[in-house]
Structure formats: structure tokens, C-alpha cells
KEDREN-491473 format. One line per 4 residues: for each residue x, y negated, z of N, C-alpha, C. Coordinates in steps of 0.2 Angstrom, whole numbers, plus 2048, in hexadecimal, padded with zeros to 3 digits. Example, Ala and Ser with C-alpha at 12.3 -4.5 7.8 and 13.67 -1.06 7.14 Angstrom:
KEDREN-491473
842,81C,827,83E,816,827,842,810,827 ~ 840,80B,823,844,805,824,840,800,827 .
***
This chain:
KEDREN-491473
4BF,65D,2BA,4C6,660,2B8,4C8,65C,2B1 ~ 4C2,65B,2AD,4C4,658,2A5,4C7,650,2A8 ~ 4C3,64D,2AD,4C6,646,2B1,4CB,644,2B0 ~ 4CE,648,2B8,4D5,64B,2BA,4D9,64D,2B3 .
4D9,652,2AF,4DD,651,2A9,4DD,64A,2A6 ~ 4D7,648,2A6,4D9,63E,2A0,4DD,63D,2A5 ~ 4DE,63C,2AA,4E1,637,2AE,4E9,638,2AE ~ 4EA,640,2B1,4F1,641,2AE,4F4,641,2A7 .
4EE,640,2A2,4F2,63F,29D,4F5,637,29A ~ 4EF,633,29D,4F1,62C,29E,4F7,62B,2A4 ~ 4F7,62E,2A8,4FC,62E,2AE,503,62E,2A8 ~ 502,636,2A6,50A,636,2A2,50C,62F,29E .
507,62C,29B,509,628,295,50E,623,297 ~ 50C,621,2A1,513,61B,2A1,51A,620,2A1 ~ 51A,625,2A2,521,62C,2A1,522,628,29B ~ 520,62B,296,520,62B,290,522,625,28C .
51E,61F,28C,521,61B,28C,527,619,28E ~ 528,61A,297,52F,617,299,535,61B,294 ~ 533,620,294,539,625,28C,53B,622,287 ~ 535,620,283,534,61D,27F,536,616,27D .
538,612,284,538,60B,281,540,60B,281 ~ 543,610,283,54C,612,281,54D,60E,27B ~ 548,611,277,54B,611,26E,545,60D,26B ~ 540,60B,26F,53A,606,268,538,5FF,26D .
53A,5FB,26C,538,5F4,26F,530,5F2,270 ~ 52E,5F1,274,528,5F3,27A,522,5EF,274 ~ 524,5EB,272,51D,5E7,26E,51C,5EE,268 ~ 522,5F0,263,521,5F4,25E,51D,5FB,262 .
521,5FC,268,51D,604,26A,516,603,26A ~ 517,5FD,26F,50F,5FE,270,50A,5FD,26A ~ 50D,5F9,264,509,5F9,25F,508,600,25A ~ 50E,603,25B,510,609,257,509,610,259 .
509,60E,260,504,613,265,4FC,612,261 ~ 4FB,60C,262,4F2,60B,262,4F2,60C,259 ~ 4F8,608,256,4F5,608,24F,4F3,610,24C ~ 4F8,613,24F,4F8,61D,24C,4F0,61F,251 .
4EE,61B,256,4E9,61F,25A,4E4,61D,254 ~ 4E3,614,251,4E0,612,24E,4DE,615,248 ~ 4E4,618,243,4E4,61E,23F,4E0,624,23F ~ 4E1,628,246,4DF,62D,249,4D8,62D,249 .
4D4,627,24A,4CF,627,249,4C9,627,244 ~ 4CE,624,240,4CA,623,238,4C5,626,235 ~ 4C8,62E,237,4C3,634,233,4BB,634,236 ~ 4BA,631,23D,4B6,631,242,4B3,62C,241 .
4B2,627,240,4B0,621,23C,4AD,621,233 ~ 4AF,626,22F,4AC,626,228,4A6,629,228 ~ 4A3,62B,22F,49C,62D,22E,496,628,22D ~ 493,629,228,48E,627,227,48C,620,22C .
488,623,231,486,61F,233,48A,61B,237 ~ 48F,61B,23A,497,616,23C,496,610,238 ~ 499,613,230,49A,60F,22A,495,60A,22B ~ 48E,60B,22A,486,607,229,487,602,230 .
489,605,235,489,5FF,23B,490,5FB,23B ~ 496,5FE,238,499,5F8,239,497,5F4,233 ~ 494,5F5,22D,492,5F1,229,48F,5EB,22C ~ 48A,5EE,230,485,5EA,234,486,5E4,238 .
48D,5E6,23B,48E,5E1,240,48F,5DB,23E ~ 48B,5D4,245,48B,5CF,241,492,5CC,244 ~ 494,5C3,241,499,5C1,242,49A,5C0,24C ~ 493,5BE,24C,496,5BF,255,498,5C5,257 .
496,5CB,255,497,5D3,259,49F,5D3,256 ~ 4A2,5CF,24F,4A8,5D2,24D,4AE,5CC,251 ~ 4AB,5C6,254,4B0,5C3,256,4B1,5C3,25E ~ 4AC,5C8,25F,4AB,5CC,269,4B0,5D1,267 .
4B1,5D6,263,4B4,5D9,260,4BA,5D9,260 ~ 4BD,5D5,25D,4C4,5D0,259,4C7,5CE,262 ~ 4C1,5CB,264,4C6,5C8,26B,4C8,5CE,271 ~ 4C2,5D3,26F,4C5,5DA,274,4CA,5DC,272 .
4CB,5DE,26E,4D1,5E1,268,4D6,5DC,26C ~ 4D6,5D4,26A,4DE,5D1,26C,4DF,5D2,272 ~ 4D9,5D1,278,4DB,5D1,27E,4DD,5D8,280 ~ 4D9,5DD,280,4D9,5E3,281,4E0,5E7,27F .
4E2,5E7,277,4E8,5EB,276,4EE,5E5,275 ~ 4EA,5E2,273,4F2,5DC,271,4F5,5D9,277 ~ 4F0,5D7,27B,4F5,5D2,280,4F4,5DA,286 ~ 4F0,5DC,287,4EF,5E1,28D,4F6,5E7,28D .
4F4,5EC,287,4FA,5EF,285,502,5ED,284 ~ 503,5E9,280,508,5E6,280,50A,5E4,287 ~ 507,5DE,28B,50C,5DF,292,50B,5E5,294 ~ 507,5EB,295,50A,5F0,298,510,5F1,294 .
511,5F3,28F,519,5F6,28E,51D,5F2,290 ~ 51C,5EA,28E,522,5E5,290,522,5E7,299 ~ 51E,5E6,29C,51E,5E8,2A4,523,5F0,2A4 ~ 51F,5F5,29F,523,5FC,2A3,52B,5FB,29F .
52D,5F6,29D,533,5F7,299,537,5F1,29F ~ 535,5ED,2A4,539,5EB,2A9,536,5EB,2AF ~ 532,5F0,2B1,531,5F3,2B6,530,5F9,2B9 ~ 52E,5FB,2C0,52D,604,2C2,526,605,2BE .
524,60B,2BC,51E,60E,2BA,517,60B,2BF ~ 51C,60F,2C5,517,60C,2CA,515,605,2CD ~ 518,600,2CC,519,5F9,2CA,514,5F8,2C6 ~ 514,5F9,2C1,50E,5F8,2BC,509,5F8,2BC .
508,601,2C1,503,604,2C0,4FE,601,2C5 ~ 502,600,2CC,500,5FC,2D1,4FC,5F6,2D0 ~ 501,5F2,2CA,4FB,5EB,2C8,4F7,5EA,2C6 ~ 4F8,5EF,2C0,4F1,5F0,2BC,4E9,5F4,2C0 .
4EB,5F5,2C5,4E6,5F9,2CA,4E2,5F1,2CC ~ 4E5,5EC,2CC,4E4,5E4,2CF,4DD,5E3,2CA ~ 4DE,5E7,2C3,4D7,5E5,2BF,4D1,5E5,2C2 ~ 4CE,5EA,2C4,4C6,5EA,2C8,4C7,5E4,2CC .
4CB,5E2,2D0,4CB,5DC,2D4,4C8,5D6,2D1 ~ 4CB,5D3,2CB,4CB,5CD,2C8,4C5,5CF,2C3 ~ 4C1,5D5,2C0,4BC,5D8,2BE,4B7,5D4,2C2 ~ 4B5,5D6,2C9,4B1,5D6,2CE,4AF,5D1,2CD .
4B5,5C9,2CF,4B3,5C3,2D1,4B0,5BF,2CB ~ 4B5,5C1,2C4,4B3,5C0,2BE,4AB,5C0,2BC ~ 4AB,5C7,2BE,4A4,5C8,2BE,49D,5C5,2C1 ~ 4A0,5C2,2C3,499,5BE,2CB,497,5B7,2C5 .
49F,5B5,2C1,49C,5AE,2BC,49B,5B0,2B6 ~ 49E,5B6,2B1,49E,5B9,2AB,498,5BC,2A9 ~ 496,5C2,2AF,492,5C5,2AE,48C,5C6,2B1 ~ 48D,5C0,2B8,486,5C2,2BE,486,5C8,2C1 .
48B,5CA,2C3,48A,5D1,2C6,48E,5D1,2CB ~ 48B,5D2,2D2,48E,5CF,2D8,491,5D4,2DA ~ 497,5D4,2DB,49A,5DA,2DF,495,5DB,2E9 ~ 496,5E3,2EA,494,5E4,2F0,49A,5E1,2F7 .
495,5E2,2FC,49A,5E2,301,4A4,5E7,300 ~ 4A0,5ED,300,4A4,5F2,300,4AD,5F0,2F9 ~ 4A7,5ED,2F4,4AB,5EB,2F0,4B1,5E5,2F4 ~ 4AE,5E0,2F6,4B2,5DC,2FB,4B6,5E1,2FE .
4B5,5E3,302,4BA,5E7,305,4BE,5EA,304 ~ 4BE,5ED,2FB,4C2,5F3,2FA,4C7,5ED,2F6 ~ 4C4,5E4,2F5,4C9,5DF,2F1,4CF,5DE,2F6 ~ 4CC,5DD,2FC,4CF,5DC,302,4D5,5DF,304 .
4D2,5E7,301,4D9,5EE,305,4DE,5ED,2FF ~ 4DD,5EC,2F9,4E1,5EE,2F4,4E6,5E8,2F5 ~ 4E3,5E0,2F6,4E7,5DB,2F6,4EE,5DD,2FC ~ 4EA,5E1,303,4EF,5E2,307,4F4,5E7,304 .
4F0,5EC,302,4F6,5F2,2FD,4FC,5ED,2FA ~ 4F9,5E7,2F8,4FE,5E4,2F1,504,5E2,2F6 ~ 501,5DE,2FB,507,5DA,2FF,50A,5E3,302 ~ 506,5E4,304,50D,5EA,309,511,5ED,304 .
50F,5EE,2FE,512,5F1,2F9,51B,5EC,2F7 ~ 519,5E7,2F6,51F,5E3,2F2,520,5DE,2F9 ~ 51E,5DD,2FF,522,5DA,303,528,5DB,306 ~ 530,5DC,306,52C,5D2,305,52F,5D2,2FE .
52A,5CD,2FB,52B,5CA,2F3,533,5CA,2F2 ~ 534,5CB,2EC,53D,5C9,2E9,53C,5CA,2E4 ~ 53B,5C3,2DF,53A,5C4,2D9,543,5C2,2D5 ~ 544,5C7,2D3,54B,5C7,2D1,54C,5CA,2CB .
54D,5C4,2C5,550,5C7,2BF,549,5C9,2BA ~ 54C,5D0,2B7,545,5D2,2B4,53F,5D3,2B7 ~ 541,5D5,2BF,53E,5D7,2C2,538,5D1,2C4 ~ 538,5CC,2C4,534,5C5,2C2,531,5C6,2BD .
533,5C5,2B7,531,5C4,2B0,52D,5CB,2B0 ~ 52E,5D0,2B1,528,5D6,2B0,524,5D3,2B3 ~ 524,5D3,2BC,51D,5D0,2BF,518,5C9,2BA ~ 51B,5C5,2B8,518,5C2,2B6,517,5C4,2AF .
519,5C6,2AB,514,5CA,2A5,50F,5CF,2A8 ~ 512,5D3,2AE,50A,5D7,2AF,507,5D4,2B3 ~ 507,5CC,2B4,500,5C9,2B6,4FB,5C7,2B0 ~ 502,5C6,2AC,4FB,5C3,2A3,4F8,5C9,2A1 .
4FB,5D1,2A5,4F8,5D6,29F,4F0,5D6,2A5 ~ 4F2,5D6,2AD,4EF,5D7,2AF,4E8,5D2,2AD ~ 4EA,5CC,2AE,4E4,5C7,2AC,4E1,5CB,2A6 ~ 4E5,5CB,29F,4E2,5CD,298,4DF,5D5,29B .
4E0,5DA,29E,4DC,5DF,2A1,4D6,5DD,2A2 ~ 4D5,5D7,2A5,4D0,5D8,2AB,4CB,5D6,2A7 ~ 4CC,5CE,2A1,4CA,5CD,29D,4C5,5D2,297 ~ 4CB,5D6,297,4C8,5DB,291,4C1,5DE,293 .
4C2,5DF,29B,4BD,5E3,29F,4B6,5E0,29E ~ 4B7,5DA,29F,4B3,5D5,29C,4AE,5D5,298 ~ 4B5,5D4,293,4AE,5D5,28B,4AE,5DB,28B ~ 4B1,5E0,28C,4AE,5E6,28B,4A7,5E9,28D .
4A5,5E5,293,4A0,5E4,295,49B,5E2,293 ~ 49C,5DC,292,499,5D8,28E,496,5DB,286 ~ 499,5DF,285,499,5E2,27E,495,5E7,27E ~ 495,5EB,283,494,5F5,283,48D,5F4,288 .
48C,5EE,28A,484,5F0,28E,47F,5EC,289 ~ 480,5E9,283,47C,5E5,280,479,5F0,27E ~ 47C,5F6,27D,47A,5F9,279,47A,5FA,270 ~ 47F,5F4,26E,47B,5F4,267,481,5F5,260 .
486,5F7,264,489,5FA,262,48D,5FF,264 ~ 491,606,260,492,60C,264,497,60B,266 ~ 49A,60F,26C,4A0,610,26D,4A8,611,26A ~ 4A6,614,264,4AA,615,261,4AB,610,25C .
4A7,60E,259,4A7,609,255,4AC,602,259 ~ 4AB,602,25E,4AC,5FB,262,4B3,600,262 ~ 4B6,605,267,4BE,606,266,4C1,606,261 ~ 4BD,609,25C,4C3,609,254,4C3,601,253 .
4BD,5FD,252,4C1,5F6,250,4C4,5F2,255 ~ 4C3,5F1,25D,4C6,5EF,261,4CF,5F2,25F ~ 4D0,5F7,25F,4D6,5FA,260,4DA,5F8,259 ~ 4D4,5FA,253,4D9,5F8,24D,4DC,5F0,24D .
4D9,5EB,24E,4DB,5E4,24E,4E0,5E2,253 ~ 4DF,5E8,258,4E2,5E5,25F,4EB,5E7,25D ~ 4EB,5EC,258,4F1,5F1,258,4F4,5ED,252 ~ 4EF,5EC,24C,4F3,5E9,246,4F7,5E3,249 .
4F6,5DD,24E,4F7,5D8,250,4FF,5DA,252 ~ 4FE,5DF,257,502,5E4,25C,508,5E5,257 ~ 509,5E8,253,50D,5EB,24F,510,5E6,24A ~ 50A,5E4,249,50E,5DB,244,513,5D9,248 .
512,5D8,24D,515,5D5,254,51A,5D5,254 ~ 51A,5DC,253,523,5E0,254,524,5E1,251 ~ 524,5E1,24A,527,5E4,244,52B,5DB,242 ~ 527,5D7,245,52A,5CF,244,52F,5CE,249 .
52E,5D1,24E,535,5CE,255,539,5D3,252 ~ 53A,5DA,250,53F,5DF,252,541,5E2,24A ~ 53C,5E1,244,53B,5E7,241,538,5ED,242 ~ 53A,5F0,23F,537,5F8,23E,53A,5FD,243 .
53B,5FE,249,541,603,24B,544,609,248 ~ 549,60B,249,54B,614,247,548,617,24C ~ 543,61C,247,540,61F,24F,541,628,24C ~ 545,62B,251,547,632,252,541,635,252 .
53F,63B,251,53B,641,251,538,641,256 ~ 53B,63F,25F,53B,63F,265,536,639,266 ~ 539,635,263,532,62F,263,52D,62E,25F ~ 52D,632,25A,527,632,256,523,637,259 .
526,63B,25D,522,642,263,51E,63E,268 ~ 522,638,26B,51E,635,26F,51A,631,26E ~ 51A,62D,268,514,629,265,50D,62E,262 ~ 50F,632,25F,509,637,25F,507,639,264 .
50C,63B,269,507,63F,26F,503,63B,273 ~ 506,631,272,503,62E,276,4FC,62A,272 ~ 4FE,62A,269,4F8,628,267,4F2,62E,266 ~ 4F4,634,264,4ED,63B,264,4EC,63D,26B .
4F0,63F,26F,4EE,643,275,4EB,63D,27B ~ 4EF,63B,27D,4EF,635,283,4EC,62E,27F ~ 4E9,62C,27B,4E6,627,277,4DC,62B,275 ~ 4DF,62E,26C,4D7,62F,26B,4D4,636,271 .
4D8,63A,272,4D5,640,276,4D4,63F,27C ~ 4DA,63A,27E,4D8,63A,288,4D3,634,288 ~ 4CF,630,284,4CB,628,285,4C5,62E,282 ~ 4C4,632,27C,4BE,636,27B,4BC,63B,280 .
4C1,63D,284,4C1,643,289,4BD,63F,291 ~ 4BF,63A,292,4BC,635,296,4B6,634,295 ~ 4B3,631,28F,4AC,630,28F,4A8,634,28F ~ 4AB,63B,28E,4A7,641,28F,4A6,642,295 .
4AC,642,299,4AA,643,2A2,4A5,63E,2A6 ~ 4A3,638,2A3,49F,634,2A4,499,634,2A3 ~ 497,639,29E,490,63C,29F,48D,63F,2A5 ~ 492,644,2A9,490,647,2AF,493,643,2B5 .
498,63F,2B5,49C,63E,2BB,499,637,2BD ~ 497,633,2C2,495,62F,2C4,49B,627,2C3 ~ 49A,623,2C5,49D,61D,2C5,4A4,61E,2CA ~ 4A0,621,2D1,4A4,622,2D7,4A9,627,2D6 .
4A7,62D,2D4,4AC,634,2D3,4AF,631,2CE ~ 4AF,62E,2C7,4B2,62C,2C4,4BA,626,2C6 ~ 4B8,620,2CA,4BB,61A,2CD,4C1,621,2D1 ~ 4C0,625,2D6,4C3,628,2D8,4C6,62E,2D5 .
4C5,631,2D0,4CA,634,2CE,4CE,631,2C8 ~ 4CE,62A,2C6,4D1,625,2C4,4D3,624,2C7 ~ 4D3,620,2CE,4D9,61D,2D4,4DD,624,2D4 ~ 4DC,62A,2D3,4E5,62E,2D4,4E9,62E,2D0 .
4E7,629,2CB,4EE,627,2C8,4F4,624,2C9 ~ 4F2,620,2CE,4F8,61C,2D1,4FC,621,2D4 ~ 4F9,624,2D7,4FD,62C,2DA,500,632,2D7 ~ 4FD,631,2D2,500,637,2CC,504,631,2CA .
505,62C,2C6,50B,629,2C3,510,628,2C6 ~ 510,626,2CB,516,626,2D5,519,62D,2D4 ~ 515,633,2D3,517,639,2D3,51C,63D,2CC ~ 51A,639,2C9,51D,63C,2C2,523,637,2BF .
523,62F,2C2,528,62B,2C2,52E,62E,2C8 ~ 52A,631,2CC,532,633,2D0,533,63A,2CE ~ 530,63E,2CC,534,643,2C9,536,643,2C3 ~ 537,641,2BD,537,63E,2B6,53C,638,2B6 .
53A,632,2BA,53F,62C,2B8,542,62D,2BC ~ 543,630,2C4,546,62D,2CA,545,627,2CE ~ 53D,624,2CD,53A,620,2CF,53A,620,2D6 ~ 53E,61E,2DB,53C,620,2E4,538,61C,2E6 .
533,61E,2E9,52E,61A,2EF,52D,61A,2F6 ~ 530,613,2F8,534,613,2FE,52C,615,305 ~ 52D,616,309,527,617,30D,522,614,30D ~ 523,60A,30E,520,604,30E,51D,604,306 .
520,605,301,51B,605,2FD,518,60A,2FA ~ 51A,611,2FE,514,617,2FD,50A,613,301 ~ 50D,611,306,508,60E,30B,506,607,308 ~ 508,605,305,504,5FF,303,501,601,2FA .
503,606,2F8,500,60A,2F0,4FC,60C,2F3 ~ 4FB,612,2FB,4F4,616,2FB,4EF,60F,2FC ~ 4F1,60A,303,4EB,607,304,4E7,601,2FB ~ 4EC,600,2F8,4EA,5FF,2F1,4E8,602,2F0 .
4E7,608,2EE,4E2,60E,2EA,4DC,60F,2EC ~ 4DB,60E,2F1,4D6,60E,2F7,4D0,608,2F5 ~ 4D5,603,2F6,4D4,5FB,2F6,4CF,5FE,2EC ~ 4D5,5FF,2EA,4CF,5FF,2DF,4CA,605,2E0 .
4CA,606,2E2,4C4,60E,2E2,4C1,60A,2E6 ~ 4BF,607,2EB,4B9,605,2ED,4B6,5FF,2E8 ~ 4BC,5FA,2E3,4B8,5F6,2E1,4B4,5F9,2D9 ~ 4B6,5FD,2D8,4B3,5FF,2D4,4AD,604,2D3 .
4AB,606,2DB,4A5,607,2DB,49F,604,2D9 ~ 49A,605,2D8,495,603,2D6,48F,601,2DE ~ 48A,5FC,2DD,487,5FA,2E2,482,600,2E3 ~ 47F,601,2DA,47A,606,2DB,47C,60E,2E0 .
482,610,2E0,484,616,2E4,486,616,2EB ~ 486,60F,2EB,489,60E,2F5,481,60D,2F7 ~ 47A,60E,2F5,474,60D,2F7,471,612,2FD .
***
């Protein structure tokens, strides 16, 4: 149940966001979110022993760090808003489900870690998800320019996955320690970003309501609420009640924006969903 809760509250945040990009230009929102999550954090980090470890860490752990930070929130984050600011929720959401995919193969050169059979198979079902979804292709206008920014977020995703692996199996440094710096660099870069293209925006009470709720509740609560459920939940139950997101965002894009989804791409979203939950199983649980 605590799962299911992170997931609808990350679900809300493309809601949220699409609200939001009315009135704050997509690079400063996004910067705006992570930098107050980054804040948020602060207090959680002046403990003793935090402080002693990041002291500690040497120049290679700070520039693993640095590069997570830019791919992860700066290039990863940022095209999502630019994607949810000219495209549907569930367009997005649907893409960014493509990460395990490019994860998987990645990982056969990056990290040695051979995907299983079943993994094949679930690359297989999602790629057919993609085509039933958007066949036939009509790349029109914005509608163009989003897909291809959410191919750069989708690469910069799968990347991040990457080093974030790379980072979090060595054990030698904590999880917190690695989101607070990751995220602080990632956001500062973020928000420079935009305060250079746009300025500072006017933001109404309405939107200061939605950067808090998406940097404290949906940011530090819903990402520390998660790792707790990962103590008892397995890799599997976890993969799958993550994949209901693409069905809760579907759902809440069409009551909330008026998002409709036409039959053919209800049927090509489930067989995707399908297709990401099986790649992100693990080998050791299909035994």
C-alpha cells in the first residue's frame, strides 16, 4: 500500500506539472522543484556523520556524482517538463517507460549484466506496445519537437540508470548522501538555466502550492517513502507496481486535462506496460 501511494503521488506530479507550465517556463519549473527538494533536504544531511562522509569523498566519487547530477536532473528532468509542456502526460509517460529497455542492452557493455531471456521478451512486447501506440507515426509541429526531446530525456534516463548503478553497488557511499549531491548540482545547473533563458517568473500563491507540494511531498517524501518499501518488497512486486503508472497517469490525464485515449493506444499502452515489467525483473527471481 505505502508502493501504490509513491506511485500515485509521482503519477500526480505530470497533473501538476501540466498546471503549472501555464505560468512557469518548463526549464525554471523544473529547476524551481528539485532546487526546494534540495533545500528540503539540508537538515537530513548536518548530521554528524553525513558531514564526515561527504568530507571524505574522493575527486573520482565527486565527479560520478557531478555527472549523475547533470544527466539525471539537468538533462533527464528538464526534458521531461520540456516534453510535458508539448506533449499528452501519457506520451511522456509512455517514453520514459522505454528506459529499462536501453538500461538492459546498456548493461551487457557498461556493467556485464546480461539481461535474461524473459527480459528479451518483455524488450520485444514493449517495442510492439510503442509501434501500436503511435502508428501510424505523424510527427507534426510540436508534436515532433516533444518526441525528439523525449528521446534525449529518454537516453539521459537510461544513462543516469547507469551511473546510478554504477555508483550505489560499489556500497561506499550512502544513499542520501549521493541524492542530496546528485540533485543539488543537478538543480543549481537547472535553475541557472532558466533564470538565464526567461528570468525569474511571477509565480502566484497557486504555484508556489504546486512547487512545494512537488518538491516536499512528491520529491523528499514520495523518493524516502519508496526506499522504505524496498526493504520488504522484492525487485518483481516492486517493477509491477511501478508499471501502474502508466495507467494511473492515462487515468488522471483524462479526468484532470481531458486527455482521451483512443482504443489502439489504450492496447498498445497495456501491451507496453507488460513489455517494462517484465524487463525489469530481475534473473535472480524468474529461477
Amino acid at each position: 500500500m505505502q508502493a501504490l501511494l509513491v506511485t500515485f503521488l509521482w503519477s500526480t506530479s505530470f497533473i501538476i506539472i501540466k498546471w503549472g507550465l501555464v505560468d512557469i517556463p518548463p526549464v525554471t519549473y523544473a529547476g524551481l522543484r528539485y532546487i526546494i527538494a534540495f533545500i528540503i533536504f539540508i537538515p537530513f544531511v548536518l548530521k554528524k556523520k553525513y558531514l564526515t562522509e561527504i568530507k571524505k569523498l574522493s575527486t573520482s566519487q565527486w565527479k560520478k556524482l557531478t555527472l549523475l547530477g547533470l544527466v539525471f536532473y539537468t538533462f533527464t528532468q528538464g526534458a521531461q517538463f520540456l516534453g510535458l509542456s508539448l506533449l499528452p502526460s501519457v506520451t511522456v509517460s509512455l517514453l520514459l517507460n522505454f528506459t529499462p529497455i536501453i538500461v538492459a542492452i546498456a548493461g551487457i557493455f557498461l556493467l556485464k549484466e546480461k539481461p535474461s531471456i524473459l527480459q528479451w521478451i518483455g524488450s520485444a512486447l514493449f517495442i510492439v506496445g510503442i509501434v501500436t501506440y503511435f502508428f501510424p507515426v505523424a510527427l507534426i509541429g510540436n508534436k515532433g519537437l516533444g518526441l525528439v526531446i523525449m528521446l534525449g530525456g529518454v537516453l539521459a534516463n537510461a544513462g543516469s540508470a547507469i551511473i546510478g548503478r554504477d555508483i550505489n553497488r560499489k556500497k561506499d557511499i550512502s544513499p542520501l548522501v549521493i541524492t542530496f549531491i546528485s540533485m543539488g548540482i543537478g538543480a543549481i545547473i537547472l535553475i541557472l538555466t532558466g533564470f538565464g533563458l526567461n528570468g525569474f517568473p511571477a509565480l502566484s500563491l497557486k504555484n508556489w502550492l504546486f512547487l512545494f507540494w512537488l518538491a516536499g511531498i512528491n520529491t523528499a517524501f514520495a523518493f524516502t517513502l519508496w526506499n522504505l518499501t524496498l526493504r520488504s518488497l522484492t525487485a518483481m512486486e516492486s517493477s509491477i507496481i511501478n508499471g501502474t503508472m502508466l495507467i494511473q497517469i492515462a487515468g488522471l490525464a483524462w479526468f484532470f486535462l481531458g486527455e482521451a485515449i483512443t482504443i489502439q493506444e489504450g492496447i498498445g499502452m497495456g501491451i507496453a506496460a507488460i513489455g517494462a515489467v517484465l524487463v525489469q525483473m530481475r534473473r535472480s527471481l524468474q529461477k
